[in-house]
C-alpha positions as CSV (number, residue, x, y, z in Angstrom):
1,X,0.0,0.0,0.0
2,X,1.4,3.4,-0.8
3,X,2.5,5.7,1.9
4,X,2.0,9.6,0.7
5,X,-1.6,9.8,-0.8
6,X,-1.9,10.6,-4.2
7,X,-2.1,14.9,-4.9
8,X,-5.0,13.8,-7.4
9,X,-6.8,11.8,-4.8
10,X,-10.6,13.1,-3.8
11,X,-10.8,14.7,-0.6
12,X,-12.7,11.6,0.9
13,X,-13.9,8.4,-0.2
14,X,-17.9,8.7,-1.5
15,X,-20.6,7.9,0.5
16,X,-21.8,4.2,-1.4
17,X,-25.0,2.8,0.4
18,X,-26.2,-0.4,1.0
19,X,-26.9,-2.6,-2.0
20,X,-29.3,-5.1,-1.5
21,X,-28.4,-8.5,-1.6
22,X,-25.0,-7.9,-0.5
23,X,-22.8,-8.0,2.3
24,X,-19.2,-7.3,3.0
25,X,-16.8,-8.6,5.5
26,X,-12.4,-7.9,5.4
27,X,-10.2,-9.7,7.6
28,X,-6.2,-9.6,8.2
29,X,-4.9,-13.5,7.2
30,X,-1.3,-12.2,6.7
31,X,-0.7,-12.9,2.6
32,X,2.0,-10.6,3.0
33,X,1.1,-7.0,4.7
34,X,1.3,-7.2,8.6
35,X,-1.5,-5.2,10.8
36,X,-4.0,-4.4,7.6
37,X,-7.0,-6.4,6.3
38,X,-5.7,-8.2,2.9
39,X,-9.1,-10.6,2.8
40,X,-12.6,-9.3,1.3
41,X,-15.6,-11.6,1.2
42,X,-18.6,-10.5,-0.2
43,X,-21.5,-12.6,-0.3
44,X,-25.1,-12.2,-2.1
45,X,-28.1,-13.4,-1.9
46,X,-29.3,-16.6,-3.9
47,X,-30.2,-15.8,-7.6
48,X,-27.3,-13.4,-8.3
49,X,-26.8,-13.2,-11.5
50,X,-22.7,-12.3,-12.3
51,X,-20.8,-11.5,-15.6
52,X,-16.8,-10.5,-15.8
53,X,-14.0,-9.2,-17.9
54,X,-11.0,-10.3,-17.5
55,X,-7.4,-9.9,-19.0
56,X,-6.0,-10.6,-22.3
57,X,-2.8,-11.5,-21.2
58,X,-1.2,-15.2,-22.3
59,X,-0.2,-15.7,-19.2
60,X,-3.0,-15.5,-16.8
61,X,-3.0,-16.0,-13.1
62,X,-5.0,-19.1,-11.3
63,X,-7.9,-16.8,-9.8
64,X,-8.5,-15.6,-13.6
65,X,-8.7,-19.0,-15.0
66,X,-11.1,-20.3,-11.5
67,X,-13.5,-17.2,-13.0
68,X,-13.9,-18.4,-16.6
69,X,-14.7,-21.4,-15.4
70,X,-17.2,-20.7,-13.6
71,X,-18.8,-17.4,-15.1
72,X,-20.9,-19.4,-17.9
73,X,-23.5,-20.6,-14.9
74,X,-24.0,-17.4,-14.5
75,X,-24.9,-17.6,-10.8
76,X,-22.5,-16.1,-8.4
77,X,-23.0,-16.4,-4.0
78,X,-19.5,-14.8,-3.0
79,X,-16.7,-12.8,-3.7
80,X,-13.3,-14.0,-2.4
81,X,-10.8,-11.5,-2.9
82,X,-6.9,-11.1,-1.9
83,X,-3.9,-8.7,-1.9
84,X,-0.8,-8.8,-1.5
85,X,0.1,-11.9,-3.6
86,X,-1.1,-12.1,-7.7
87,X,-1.2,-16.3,-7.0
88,X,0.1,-15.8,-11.0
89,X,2.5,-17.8,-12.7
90,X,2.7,-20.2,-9.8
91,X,2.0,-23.4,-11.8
92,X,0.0,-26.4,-9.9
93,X,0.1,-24.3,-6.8
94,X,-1.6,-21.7,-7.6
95,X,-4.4,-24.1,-9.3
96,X,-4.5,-26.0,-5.3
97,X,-4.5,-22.7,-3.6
98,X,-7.7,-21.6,-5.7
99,X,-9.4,-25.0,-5.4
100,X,-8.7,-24.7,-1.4
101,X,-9.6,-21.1,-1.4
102,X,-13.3,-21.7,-3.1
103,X,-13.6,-25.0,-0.8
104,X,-13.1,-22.7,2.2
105,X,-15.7,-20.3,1.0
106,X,-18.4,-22.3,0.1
107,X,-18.4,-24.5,3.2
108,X,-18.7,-21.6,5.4
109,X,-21.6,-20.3,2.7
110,X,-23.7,-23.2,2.7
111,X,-23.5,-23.0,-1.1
112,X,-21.4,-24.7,-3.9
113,X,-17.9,-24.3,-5.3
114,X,-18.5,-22.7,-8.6
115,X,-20.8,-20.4,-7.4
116,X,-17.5,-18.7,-5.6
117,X,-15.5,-15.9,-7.2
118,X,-12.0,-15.6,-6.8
119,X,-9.5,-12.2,-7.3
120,X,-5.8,-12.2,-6.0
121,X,-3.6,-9.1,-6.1
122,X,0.1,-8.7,-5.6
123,X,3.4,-10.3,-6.1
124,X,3.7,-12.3,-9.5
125,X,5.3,-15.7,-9.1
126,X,5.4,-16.2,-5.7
127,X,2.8,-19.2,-4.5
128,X,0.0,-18.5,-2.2
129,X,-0.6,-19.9,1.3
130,X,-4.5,-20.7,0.8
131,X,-4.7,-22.3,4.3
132,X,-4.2,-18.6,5.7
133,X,-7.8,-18.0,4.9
134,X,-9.0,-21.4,6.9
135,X,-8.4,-19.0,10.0
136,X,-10.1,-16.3,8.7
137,X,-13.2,-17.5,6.1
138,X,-15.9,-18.4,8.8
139,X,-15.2,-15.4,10.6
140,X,-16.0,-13.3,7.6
141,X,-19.2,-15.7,6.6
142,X,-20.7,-14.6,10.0
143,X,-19.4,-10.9,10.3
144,X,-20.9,-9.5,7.3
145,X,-23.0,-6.1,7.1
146,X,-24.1,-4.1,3.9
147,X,-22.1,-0.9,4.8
148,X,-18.5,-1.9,4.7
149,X,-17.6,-0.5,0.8
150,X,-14.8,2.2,2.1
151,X,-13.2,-1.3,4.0
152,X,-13.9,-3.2,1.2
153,X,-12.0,-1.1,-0.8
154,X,-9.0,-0.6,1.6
155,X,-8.4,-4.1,1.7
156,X,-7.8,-5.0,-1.8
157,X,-5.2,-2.1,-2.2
158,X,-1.5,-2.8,-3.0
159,X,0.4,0.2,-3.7
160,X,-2.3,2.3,-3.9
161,X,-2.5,5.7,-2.1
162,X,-6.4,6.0,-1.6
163,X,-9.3,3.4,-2.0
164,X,-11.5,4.0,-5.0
165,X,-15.3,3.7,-5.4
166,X,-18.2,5.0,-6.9
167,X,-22.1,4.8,-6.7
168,X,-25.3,5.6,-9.2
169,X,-28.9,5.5,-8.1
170,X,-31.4,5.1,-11.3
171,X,-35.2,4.6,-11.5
172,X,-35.9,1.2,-13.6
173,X,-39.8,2.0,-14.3
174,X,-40.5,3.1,-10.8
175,X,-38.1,0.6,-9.2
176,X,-35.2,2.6,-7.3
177,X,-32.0,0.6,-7.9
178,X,-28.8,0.8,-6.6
179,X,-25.1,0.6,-8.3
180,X,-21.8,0.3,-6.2
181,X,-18.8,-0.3,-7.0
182,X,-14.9,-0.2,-5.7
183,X,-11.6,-0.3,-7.7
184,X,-8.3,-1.5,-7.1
185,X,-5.1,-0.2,-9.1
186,X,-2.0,2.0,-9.4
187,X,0.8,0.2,-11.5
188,X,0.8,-2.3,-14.5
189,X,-2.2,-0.8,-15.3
190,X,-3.3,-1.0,-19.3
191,X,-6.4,-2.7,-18.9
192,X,-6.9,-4.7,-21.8
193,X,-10.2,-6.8,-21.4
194,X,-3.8,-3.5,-14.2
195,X,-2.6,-5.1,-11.0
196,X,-6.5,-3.8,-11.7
197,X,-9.2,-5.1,-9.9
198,X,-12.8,-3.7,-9.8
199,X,-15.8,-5.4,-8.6
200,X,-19.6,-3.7,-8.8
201,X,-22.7,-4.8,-7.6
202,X,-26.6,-3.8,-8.2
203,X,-29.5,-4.7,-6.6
204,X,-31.5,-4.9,-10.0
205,X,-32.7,-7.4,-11.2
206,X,-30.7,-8.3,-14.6
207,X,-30.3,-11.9,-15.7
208,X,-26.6,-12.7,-16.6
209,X,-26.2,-12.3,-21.1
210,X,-27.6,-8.7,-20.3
211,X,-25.1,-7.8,-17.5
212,X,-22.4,-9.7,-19.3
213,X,-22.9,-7.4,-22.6
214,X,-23.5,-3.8,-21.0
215,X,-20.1,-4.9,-19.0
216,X,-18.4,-5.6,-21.7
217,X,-19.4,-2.6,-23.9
218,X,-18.8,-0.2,-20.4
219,X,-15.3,-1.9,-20.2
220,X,-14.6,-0.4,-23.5
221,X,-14.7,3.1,-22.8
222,X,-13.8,3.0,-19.4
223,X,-10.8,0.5,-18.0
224,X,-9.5,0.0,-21.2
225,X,-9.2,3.9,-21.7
226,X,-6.8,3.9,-18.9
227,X,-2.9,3.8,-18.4
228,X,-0.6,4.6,-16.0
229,X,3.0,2.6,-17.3
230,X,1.4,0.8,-21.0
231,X,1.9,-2.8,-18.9
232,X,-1.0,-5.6,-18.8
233,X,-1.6,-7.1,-15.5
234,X,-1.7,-11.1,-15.7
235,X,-5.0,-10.1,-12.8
236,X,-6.9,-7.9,-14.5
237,X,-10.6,-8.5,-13.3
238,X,-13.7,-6.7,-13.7
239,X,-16.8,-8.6,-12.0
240,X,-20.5,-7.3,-11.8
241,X,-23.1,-9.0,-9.5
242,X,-26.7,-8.1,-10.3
243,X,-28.8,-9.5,-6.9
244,X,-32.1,-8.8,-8.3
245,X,-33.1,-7.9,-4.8
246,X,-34.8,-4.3,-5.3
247,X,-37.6,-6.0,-7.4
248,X,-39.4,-5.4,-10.6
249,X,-39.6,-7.7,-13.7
250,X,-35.9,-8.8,-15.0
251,X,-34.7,-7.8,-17.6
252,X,-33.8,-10.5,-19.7
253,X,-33.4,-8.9,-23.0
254,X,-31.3,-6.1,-24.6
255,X,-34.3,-4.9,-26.2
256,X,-35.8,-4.2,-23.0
257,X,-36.1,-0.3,-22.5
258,X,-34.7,-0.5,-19.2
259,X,-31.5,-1.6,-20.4
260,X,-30.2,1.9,-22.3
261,X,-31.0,3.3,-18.9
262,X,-29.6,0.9,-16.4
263,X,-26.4,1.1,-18.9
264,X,-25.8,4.5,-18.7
265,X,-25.5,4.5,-15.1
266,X,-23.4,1.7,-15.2
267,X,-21.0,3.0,-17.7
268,X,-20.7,6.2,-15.3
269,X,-19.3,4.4,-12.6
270,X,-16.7,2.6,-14.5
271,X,-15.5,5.6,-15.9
272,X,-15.1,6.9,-12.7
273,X,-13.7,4.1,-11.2
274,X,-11.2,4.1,-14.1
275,X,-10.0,7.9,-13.7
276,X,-9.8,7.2,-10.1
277,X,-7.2,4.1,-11.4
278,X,-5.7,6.5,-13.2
279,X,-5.2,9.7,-10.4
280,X,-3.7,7.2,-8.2
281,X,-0.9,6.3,-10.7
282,X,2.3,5.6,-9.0
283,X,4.2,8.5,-8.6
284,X,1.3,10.5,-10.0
285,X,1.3,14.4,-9.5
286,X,-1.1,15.4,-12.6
287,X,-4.3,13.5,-14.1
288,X,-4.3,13.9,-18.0
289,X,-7.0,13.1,-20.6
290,X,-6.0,12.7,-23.9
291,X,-8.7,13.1,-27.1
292,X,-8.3,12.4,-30.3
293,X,-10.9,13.2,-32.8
294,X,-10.5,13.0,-37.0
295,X,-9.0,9.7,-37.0
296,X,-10.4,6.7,-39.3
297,X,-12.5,5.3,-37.3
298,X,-13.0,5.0,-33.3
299,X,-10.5,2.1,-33.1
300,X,-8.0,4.4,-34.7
301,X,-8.7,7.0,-32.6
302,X,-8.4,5.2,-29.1
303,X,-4.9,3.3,-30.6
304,X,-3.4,7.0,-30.9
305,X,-4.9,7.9,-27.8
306,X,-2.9,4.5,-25.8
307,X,0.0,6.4,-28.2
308,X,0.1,9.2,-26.4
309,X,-0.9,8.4,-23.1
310,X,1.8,5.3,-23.0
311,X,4.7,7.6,-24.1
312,X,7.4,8.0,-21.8
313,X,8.6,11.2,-23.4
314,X,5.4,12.5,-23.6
315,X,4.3,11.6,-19.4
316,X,7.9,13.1,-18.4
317,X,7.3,16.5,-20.1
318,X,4.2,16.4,-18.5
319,X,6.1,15.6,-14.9
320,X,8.1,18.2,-15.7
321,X,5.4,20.7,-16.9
322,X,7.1,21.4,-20.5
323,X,4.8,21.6,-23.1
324,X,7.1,19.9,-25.6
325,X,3.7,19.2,-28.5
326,X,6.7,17.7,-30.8
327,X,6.3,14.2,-28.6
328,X,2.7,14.2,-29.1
329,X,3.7,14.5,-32.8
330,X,6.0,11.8,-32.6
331,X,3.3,9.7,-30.7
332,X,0.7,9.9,-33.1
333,X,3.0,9.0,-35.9
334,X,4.0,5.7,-34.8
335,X,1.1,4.5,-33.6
336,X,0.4,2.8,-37.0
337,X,-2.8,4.3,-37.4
338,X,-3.5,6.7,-40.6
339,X,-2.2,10.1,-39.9
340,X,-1.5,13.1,-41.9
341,X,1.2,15.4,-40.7
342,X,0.2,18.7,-42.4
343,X,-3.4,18.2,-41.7
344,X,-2.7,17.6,-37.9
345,X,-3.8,19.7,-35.1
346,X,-2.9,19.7,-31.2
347,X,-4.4,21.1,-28.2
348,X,-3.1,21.5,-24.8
349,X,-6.3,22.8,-22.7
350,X,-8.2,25.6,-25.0
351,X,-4.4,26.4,-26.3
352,X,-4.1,25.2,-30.4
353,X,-0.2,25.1,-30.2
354,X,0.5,23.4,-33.5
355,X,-2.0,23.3,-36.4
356,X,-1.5,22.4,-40.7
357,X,1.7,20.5,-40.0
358,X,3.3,22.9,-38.1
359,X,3.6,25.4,-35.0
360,X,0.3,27.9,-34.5
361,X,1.5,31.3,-35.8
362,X,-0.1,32.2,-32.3
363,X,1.9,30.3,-30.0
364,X,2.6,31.7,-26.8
365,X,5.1,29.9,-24.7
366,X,4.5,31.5,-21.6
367,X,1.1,31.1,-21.7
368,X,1.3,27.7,-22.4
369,X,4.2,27.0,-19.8
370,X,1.6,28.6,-17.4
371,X,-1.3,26.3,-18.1
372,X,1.4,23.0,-18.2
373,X,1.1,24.2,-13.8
374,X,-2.3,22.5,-13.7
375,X,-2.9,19.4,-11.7
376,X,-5.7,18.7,-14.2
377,X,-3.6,18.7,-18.3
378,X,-6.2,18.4,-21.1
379,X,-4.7,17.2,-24.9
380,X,-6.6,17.2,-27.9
381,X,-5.5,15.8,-31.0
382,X,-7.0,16.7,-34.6
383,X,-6.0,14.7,-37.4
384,X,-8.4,15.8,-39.9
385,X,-9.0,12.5,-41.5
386,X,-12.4,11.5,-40.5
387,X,-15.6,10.9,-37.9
388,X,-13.5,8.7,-35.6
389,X,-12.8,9.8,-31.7
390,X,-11.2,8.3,-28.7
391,X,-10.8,9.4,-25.1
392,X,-7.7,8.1,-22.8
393,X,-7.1,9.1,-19.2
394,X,-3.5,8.7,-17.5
395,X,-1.2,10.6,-15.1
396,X,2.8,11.7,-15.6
397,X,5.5,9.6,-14.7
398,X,7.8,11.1,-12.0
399,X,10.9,9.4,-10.3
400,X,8.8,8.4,-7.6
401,X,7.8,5.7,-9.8
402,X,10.6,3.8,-10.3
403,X,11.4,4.1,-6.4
404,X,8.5,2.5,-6.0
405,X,9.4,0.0,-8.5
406,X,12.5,-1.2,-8.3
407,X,11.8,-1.8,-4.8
408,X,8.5,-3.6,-4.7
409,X,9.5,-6.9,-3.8
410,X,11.7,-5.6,-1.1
């Protein structure tokens, strides 16, 4: 867990209410970090419905795999989650520790194995001591209540500063539902569906192909829009559960007019979730959004984005508040995306600094220099080529993250 909170953190962590259905228990088992919780359980009622996104890496850690195995029942009791260890690339192990770790879980639930979800968080490559959680599981099975999201969130940190969540309340035809959700995340994070975790739940009642695909689409424009270092976490997890407690007819199709609604909601809590991933970079002093409009197509457009936001050249200038526009340049032009350099255009804030392939004849360096001061850096990219547009949100890269990298395992 970081020490120094991030200067981009929110003042205090939101107020998320009780979701019905669910209830949240941490515990200390000792994974790795001494005198903090590092165990969240979260258990929901029968008839959850769950869907999940999870990384694109090759090389995948055991909780991962335990999830796509079980997500196509689409029924989901609990919520198992660790940090401090990834239980990744830890071979048979690591297949044992999850197999014990859902065992655990659902004999304290009363309920069966595959209706157990599993997260792990940490260290790559070291194995995970799954009979640390026999102390701890029936404990949390019994000490649950439905207004512990601000613990919940704490205890799946690692070298995060602050925890992360975010709430929605929308009206589904005169039924009030409920959306909560917490994130976990601050390096190797490029989300590509970082160590991210994030885990929502909703009280509506939503059966599981609908959840899965308004996840899936909300993943698109909201974790995978975010980078801190360009590096793909073997963890990456994003898991909705949809307890159906609140009431009202399900909705069980897309067609159902409830569902453009519920999904707007939804996608505004990832997207927060996701900047918060990003404001908590390590080493982080300044939150940047990148946009990129005239490309191709939207693909394009969110490829030049990564581009950008991924650059090292481009994150130190902004560390060290230059407002050196010839990296963006060279970003854009070897992202392998169409681009035309005399019809390009480039923003920082409301400032055009370079326009037709060249400097704006009314650049004006200190004014620019001045704005580069912000906690908050804004860049817009033109390239005058078509409809398609992107949006990326990252942070600068300072020393303080490679202190806190090359001494992570220490």
């Amino acid at each position: 867990m970081g020490g120094k909170i991030s200067p981009l953190a929110p003042e205090r962590f939101p107020a998320l209410p009780p979701v019905a259905g669910v209830s949240i228990a941490t515990a200390e088992a000792g994974i790795k970090y001494k005198n903090r919780t590092d165990v969240l359980l979260m258990t929901f009622a029968p008839g959850t419905t769950v869907a999940g996104v999870f990384t694109t890496s090759k090389c995948p850690s055991a909780a991962v795999d335990w999830c796509r195995t079980a997500l196509p029942s689409g029924k989901a009791r609990a919520l198992v989650v660790n940090s401090g260890n990834a239980n990744a690339f830890t071979g048979k192990k690591g297949r044992e520790a999850t197999k014990l770790t859902a065992e655990l879980a659902a004999k304290a639930l009363g309920c069966a194995e595959d209706e157990i979800f599993l997260a792990s968080t940490g260290v790559i490559g070291e194995p995970l001591d799954a009979t640390k959680f026999a102390g701890v599981m029936d404990t949390l099975a019994g000490s649950g209540v439905v207004d512990a999201w601000e613990a919940a969130g704490r205890a799946i940190m690692t070298t995060d500063t602050f925890p992360k969540g975010a709430t929605a309340k929308v009206d589904l035809d005169g039924v009030q539902v409920t959306i909560c959700g917490i994130a976990k995340g601050a390096g190797m994070i490029a989300p590509d569906m970082a160590t991210m975790l994030s885990f929502v739940a909703t009280d509506a009642p939503i059966s599981a192909p609908v959840l899965q695909k308004l996840l899936s689409r909300g993943t698109t424009t909201s974790f995978n829009c975010t980078t801190v270092d360009g590096d793909t976490s073997t963890s990456d997890t994003l898991m909705a559960f949809a307890t159906g407690s609140a009431g009202g007819r399900p909705i069980e199709s897309d067609n159902d007019p409830r569902v453009a609604v519920f999904a707007k909601a939804l996608d505004g809590v990832l997207e927060d979730l996701a900047q918060q991933v990003a404001k908590d970079g390590e080493g982080a002093t300044k939150f940047v959004t990148v946009q990129v409009q005239g490309a191709e197509n939207d693909a394009a457009a969110r490829k030049i984005g990564l581009s950008i936001a991924n650059s090292p050249l481009v994150k130190t200038a902004i560390a060290g508040e230059d407002a050196n526009w010839g990296r963006i340049v060279m970003a854009v032009g070897k992202a392998g995306e169409a681009a035309d350099r005399d019809r390009l255009a480039i923003w920082f804030g409301d400032i055009r600094v370079a326009v037709d392939g060249e400097r704006d004849p009314g650049y004006d360096e200190a004014m620019t220099s001045a704005y580069m001061k912000n906690q908050n850096i804004d860049i817009r990219v033109d390239l005058g080529l078509g409809s398609g547009k992107g949006r990326v949100w990252t942070c600068d890269l300072t020393a303080e993250y490679i202190a806190i990298n090359a001494d992570y395992r220490s």
